[in-house]
C-alpha positions as CSV (number, residue, x, y, z in Angstrom):
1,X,-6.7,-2.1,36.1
2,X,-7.5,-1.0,33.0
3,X,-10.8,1.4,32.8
4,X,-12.5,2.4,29.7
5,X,-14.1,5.9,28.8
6,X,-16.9,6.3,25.9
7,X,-14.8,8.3,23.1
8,X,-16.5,12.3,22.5
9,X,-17.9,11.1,19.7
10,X,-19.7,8.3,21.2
11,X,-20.5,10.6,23.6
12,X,-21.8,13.2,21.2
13,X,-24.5,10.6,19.6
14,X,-25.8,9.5,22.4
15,X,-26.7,14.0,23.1
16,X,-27.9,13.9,19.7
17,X,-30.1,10.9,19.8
18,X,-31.9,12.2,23.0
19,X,-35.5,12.6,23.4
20,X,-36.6,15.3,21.9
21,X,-39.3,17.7,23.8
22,X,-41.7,19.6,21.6
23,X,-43.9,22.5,21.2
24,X,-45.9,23.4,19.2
25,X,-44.7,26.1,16.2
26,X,-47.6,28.5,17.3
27,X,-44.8,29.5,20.0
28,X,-42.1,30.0,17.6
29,X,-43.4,33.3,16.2
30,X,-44.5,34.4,20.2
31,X,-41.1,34.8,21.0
32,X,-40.0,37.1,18.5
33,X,-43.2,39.3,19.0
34,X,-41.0,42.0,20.9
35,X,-37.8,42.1,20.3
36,X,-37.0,45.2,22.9
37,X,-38.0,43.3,25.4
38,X,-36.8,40.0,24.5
39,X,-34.6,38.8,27.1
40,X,-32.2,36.7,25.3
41,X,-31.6,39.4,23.1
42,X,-30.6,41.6,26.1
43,X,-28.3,39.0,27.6
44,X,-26.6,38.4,24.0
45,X,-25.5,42.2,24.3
46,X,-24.8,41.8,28.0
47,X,-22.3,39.4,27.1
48,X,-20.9,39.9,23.4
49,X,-18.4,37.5,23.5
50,X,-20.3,34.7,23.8
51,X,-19.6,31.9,21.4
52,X,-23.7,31.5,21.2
53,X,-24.1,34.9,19.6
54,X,-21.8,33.8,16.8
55,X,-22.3,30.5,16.1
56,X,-25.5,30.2,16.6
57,X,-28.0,29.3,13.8
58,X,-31.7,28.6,14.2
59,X,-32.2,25.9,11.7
60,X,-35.1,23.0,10.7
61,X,-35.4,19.6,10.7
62,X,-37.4,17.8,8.8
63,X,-38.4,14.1,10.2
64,X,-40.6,11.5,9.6
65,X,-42.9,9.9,12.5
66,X,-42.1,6.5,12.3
67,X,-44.0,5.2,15.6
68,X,-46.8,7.8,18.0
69,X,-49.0,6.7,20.5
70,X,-52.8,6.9,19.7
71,X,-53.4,9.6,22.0
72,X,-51.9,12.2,20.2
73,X,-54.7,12.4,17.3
74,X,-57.2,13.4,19.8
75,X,-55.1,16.3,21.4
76,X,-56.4,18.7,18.4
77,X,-54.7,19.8,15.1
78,X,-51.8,21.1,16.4
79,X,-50.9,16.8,16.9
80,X,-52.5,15.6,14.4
81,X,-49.9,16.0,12.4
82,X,-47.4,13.6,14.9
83,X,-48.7,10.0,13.1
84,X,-47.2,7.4,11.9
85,X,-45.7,7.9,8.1
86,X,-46.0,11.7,8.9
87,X,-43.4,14.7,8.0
88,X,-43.0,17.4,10.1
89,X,-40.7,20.3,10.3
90,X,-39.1,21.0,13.9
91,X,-37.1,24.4,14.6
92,X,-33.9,24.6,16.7
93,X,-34.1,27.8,18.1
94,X,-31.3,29.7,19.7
95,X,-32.6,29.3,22.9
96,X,-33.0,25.5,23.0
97,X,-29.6,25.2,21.3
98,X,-26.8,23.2,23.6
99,X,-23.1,24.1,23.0
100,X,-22.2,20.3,24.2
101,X,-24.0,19.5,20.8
102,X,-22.0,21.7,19.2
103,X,-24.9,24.5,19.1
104,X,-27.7,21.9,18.0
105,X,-31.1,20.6,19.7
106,X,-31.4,18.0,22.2
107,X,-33.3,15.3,20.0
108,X,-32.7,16.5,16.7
109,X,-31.3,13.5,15.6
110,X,-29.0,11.6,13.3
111,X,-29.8,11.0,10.0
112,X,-31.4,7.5,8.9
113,X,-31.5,6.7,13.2
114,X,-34.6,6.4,15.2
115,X,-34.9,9.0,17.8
116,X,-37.1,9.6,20.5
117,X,-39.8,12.8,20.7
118,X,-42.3,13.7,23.3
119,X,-44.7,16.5,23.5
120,X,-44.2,18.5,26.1
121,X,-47.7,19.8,26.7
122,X,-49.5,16.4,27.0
123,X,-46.9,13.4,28.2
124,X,-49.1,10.6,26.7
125,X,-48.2,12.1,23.3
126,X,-45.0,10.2,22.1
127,X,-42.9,8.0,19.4
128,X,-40.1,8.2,17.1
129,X,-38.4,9.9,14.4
130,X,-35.9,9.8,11.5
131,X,-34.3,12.6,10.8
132,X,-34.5,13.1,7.0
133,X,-33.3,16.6,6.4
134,X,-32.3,20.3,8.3
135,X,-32.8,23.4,6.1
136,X,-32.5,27.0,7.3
137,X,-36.4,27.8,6.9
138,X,-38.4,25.0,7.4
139,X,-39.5,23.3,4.2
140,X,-43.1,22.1,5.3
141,X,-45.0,25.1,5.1
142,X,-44.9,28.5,2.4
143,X,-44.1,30.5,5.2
144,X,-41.4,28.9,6.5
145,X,-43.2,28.5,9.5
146,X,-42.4,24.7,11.9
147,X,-45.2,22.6,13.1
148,X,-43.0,22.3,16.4
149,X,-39.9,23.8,18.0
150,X,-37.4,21.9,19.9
151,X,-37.4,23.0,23.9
């Protein structure tokens, strides 16, 4: 018999074109807001040889709404931004970061392919995406502040 096995890179998109959960970028800047304390940052030096610690970049994504349900208007300004024909600028912080994705966020996407999104605060807020860009400091705002970070 002759069996068949999806090849890694196959296996790679299909991580990559996940759905993405969100939060909104409010957060981002709420985890950094002690850094003595900061967990992660005590289990990075727990552990220094961890491949995380060095390849590890927090990065951006910049993608375009291409379909969101109706319901995510009404959830306040934080969503308003998630419509249809929209850009917004998603961080990939360390600690959502998968090595299996080669240190990259479940959902991020692949460029010019529709991927899936979903906020994670309010389930009946959701659509899809096109990745159109990722950047080091997200692009979208003067303080290179996201409007959502990948979870």
């Amino acid at each position: 018999t002759l069996t068949t096995r999806p090849c890694k890179q196959t296996q790679h998109l299909r991580h990559l074109t996940k759905t993405a959960l969100l939060l909104t970028g409010k957060l981002a800047s709420i985890r950094t807001m002690n850094e003595t304390s900061d967990i992660r940052k005590n289990l990075m030096l727990q552990y220094p040889k961890d491949p995380a610690k060095e390849n590890s970049k927090e990065y951006c994504v910049v993608l375009k709404i291409t379909k969101s349900k109706h319901q995510c208007v009404v959830l306040g300004d934080a969503y308003k931004s998630l419509r249809k024909g929209k850009r917004v600028c998603v961080a990939c912080e360390t600690t959502a970061m998968r090595m299996h994705l080669g240190y990259r966020c479940n959902g991020h996407g692949i460029e010019s392919r529709s991927t899936r999104w979903a906020a994670l605060e309010a389930s009946h807020c959701h659509g899809r995406w096109v990745r159109l860009s990722d950047h080091g400091r997200c692009p979208c705002h003067t303080d290179g502040s996201p409007d959502f970070i990948f979870v």
